[in-house]
N, C-alpha and C positions, 0 to 999 in steps of 0.2 A: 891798765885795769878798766874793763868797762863797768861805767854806774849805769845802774837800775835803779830807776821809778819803781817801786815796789810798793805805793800807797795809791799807785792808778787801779792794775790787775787786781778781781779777785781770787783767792786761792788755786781755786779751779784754771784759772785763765792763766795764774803764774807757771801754774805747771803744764800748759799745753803750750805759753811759751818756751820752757824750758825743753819740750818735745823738739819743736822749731828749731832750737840753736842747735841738739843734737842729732838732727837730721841735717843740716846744713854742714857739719863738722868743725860746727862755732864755738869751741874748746871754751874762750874767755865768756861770752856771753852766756851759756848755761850755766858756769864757776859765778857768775856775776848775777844769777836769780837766786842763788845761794848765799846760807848766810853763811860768815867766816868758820866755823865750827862744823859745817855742814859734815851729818854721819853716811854713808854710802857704805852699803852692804848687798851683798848677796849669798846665791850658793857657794860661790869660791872664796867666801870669807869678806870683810870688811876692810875702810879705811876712814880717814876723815880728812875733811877740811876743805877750801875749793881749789890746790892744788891736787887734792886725787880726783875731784870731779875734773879738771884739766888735762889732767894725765889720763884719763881712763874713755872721755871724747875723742883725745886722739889715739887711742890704740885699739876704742873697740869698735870701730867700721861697724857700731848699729844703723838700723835705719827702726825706727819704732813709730806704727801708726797707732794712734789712741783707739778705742773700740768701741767702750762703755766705762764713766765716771763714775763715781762715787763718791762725796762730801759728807765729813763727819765734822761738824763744827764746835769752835769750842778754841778755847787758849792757846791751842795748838789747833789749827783745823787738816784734820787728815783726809789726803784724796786718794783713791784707790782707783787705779788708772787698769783696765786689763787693754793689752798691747797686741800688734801683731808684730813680732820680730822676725827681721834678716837680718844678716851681715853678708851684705853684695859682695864685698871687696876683700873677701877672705879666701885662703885658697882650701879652706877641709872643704870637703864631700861634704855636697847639702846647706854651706852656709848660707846659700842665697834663697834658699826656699821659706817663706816664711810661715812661724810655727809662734803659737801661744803663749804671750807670757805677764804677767799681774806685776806691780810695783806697789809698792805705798811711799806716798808723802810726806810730809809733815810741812805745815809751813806755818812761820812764826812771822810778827812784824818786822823783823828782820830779813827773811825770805826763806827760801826752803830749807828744812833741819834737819831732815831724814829725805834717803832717799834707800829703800828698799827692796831686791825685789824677792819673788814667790814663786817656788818653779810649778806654780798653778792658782788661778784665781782664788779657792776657797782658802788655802792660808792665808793670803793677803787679804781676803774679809773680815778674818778671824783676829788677823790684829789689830785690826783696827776697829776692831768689837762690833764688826756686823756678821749676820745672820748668814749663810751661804745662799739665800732665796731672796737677801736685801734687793727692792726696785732699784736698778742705776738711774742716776739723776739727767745721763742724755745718752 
């Protein structure tokens, strides 16, 4: 298991490392930004914990560049990440082209709690109770 320093990164920073290990296809080290309970959801339904973050680095051949941030702070501080997605290494039609996609965060002192995503930025603003015209924070 890799340990994480998780009291260095701010919120924002933990989850653009987390970007890094899943560009890399660093299964343990994105499992290990995560806390143990970690929720991981999307449009094809849900899982938990950091063996489905594990499992789910090595089967989904993403590559995700960050776009524009968003930090809602607070007990939980949520970042709303809009992404640009490929899957290089997949063989449907078009997986290597990359196309739009929004996530949300959560991260606890613990480390990440949620992991989200939106198959378009303004729901993922909305859950995380901002505006669809909220300024990104970079």
């Amino acid at each position: 298991m890799t340990h994480i320093n998780r009291a260095a990164p701010c919120p924002t920073g933990l989850v653009h490392a987390w970007h890094d290990a899943v560009n890399r296809g660093d299964a343990e080290t994105a499992a290990g930004l995560c806390g143990p309970n970690v929720r991981v959801g999307g449009p094809r339904g849900g899982s938990g914990g950091r063996d489905a973050v594990r499992a789910w680095v090595g089967q989904a051949g993403v590559h995700l560049v960050p776009l524009r941030t968003w930090s809602v702070p607070g007990t939980t501080t949520t970042v709303v990440v809009e992404q640009q997605a490929s899957w290089p290494g997949r063989p449907e039609p078009g997986a290597g082209e990359a196309r739009r996609a929004a996530s949300v965060f959560r991260v606890t002192d613990a480390g990440i709690s949620a992991i989200l995503r939106f198959a378009d930025l303004p729901g993922a603003l909305a859950d995380a109770g901002l505006p669809a015209d909220a300024p990104a924070d970079e």
